[in-house]
MIVO-902209 format. One record per residue: residue number from 1; y, z, x of N, C-alpha, C in turn; residue in three letters. Coordinates in steps of 0.05 Angstrom, whole numbers. Layout:
BEGIN
SITE num    npy    npz    npx   capy   capz   capx    cpy    cpz    cpx residuo
SITE NUM      Y      Z      X      Y      Z      X      Y      Z      X     ALA
...
REM end
This chain:
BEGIN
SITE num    npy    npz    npx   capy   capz   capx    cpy    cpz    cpx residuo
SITE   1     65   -382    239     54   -356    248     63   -334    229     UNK
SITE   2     40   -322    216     50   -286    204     61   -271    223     UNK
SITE   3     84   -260    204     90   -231    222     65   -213    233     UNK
SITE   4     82   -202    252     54   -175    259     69   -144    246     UNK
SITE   5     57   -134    230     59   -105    219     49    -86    238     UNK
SITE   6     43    -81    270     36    -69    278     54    -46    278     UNK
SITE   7     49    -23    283     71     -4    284     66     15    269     UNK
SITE   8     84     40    274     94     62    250    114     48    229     UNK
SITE   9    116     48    207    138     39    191    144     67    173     UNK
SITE  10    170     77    168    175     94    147    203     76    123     UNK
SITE  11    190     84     98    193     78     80    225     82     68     UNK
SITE  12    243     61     61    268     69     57    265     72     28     UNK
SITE  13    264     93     21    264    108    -11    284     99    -21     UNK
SITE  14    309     98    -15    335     92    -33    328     59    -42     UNK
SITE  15    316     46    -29    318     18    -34    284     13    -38     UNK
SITE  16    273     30    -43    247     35    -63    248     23    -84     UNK
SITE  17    230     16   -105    227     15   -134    195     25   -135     UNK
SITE  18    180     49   -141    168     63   -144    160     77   -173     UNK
SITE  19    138     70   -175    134     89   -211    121    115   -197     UNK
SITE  20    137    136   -221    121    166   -220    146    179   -206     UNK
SITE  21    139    202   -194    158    223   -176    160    209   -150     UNK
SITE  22    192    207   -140    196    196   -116    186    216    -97     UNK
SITE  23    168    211    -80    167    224    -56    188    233    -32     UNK
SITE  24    183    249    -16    207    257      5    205    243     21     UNK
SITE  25    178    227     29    175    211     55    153    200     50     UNK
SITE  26    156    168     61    122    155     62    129    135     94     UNK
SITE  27    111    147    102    103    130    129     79    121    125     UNK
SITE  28     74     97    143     53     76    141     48     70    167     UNK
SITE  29     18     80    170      9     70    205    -10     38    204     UNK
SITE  30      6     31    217     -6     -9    218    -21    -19    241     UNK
SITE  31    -48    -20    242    -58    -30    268    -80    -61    257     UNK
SITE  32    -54    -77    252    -67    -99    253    -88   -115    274     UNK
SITE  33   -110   -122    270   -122   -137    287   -131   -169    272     UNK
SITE  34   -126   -190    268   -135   -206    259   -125   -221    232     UNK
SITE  35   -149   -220    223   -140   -218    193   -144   -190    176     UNK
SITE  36   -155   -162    186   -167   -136    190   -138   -129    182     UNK
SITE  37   -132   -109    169   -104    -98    163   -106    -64    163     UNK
SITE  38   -123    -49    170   -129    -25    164    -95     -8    158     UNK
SITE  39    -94      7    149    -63     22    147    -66     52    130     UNK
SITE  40    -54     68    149    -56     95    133    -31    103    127     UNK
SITE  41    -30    114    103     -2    120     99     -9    157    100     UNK
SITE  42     12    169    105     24    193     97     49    200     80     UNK
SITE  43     41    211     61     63    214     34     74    235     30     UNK
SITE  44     95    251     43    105    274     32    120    287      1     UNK
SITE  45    106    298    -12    118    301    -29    146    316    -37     UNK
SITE  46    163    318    -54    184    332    -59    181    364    -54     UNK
SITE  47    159    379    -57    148    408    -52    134    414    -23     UNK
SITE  48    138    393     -7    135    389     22     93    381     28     UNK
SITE  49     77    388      3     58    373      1     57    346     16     UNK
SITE  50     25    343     28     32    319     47     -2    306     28     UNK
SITE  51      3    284     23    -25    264     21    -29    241     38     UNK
SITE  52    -53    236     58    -66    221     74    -77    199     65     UNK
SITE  53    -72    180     59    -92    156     46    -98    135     64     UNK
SITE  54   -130    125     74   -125    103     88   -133     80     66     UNK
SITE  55   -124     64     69   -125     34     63   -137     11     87     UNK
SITE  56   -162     -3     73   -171    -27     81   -168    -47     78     UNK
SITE  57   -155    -75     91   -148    -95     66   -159   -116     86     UNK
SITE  58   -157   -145     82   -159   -170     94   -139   -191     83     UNK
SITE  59   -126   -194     98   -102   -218     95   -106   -249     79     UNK
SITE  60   -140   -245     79   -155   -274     70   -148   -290     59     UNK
SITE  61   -139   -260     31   -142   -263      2   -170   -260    -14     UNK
SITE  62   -193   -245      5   -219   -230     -7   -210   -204    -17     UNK
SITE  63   -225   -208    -35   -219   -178    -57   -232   -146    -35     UNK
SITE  64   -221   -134    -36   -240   -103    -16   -232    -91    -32     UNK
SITE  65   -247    -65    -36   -252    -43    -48   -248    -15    -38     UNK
SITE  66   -225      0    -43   -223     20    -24   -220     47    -48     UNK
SITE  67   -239     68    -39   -225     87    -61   -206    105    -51     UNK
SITE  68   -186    113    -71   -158    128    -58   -159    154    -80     UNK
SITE  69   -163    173    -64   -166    200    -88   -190    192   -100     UNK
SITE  70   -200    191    -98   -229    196   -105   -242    163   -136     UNK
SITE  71   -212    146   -132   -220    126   -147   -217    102   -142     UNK
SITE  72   -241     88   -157   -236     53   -134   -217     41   -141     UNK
SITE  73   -202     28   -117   -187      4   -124   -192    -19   -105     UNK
SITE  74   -190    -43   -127   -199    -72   -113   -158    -81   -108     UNK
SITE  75   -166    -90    -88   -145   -104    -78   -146   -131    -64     UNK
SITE  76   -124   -152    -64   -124   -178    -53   -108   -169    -30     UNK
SITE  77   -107   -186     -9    -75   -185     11    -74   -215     13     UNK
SITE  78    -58   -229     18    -44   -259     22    -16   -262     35     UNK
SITE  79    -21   -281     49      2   -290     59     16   -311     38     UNK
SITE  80     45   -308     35     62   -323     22     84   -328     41     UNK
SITE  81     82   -343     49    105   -353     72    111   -331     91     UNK
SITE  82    126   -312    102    132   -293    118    134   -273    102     UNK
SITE  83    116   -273     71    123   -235     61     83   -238     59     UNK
SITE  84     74   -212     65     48   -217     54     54   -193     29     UNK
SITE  85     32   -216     -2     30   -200    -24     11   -191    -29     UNK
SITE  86     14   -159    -44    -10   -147    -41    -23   -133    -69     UNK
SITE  87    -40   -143    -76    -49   -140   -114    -65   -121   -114     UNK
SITE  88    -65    -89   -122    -85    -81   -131    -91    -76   -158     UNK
SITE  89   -117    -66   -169   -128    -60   -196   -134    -43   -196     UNK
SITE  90   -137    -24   -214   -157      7   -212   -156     12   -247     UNK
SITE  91   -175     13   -255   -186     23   -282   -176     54   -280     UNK
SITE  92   -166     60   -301   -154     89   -308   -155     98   -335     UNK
SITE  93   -160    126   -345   -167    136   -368   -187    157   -364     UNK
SITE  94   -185    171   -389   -211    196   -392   -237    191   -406     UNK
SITE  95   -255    205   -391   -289    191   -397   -282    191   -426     UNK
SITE  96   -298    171   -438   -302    178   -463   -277    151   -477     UNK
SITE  97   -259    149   -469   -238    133   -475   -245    100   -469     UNK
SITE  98   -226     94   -486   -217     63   -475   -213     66   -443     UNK
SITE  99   -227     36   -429   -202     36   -403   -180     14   -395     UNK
SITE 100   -160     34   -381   -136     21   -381   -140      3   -353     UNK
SITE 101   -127    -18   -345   -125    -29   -319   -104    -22   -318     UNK
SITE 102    -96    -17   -288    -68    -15   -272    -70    -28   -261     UNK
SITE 103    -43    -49   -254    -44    -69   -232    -13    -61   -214     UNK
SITE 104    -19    -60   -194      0    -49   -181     12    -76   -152     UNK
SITE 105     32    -88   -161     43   -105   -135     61    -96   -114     UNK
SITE 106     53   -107    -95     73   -102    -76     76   -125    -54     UNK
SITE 107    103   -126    -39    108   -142    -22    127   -135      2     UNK
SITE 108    111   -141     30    118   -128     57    129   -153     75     UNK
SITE 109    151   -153     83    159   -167    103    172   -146    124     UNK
SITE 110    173   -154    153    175   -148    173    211   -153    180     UNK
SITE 111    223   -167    157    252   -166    161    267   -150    157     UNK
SITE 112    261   -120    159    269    -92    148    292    -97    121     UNK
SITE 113    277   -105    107    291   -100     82    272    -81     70     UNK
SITE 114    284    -48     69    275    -28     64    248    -19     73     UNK
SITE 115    257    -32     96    228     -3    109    232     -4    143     UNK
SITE 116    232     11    153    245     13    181    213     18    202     UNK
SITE 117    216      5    230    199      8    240    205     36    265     UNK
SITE 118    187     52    264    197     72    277    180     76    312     UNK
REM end
């Protein structure tokens, strides 16, 4: 059986590994149903700035398409024993340019190793 991610979760920054400017706070709202993973985060920034992002995913391992800031990203979710991994892609660069892929991984387990459920 998968964990259930239902819940508020906020993000333990110190035990982060994060590219770019660390944020002051990221909370993640989880209302799993199924294989359905919907999750919104809120990201406070260091200047007390706040960004809203929801995220759509499926646990399947089918690719979904969600745009975040105004750009698409394809993403997998999968289960790997009790962590689920989570792959996205997003093409990046200025019109006119080469484009770059970003691939961005991540991996969530429910054994609070750095992220607390609130």
């Amino acid at each position: 059986m998968n964990p259930n991610f239902n819940g508020v979760w906020k993000a333990d920054l110190q035990k982060s590994k994060l590219l770019g400017p660390m944020p002051e706070a990221l909370v993640a709202e989880i209302k799993e149903a199924g294989e359905e993973l919907p999750t919104e985060m809120l990201i406070t920034k260091g200047d007390g700035r706040e960004d809203r992002l929801l995220f759509k995913g499926r646990t399947s391992g089918e690719e979904v398409t969600n745009v975040v800031q105004g750009v698409k990203m394809r993403s997998r979710l999968q289960w790997m024993s009790n962590e689920l991994l989570i792959e996205s892609r997003v093409n990046v660069g200025a019109p006119g340019a080469l484009p770059r892929l970003l691939v961005a991984l991540g991996r969530w387990s429910n054994a609070y190793h750095g992220t607390s459920r609130r």
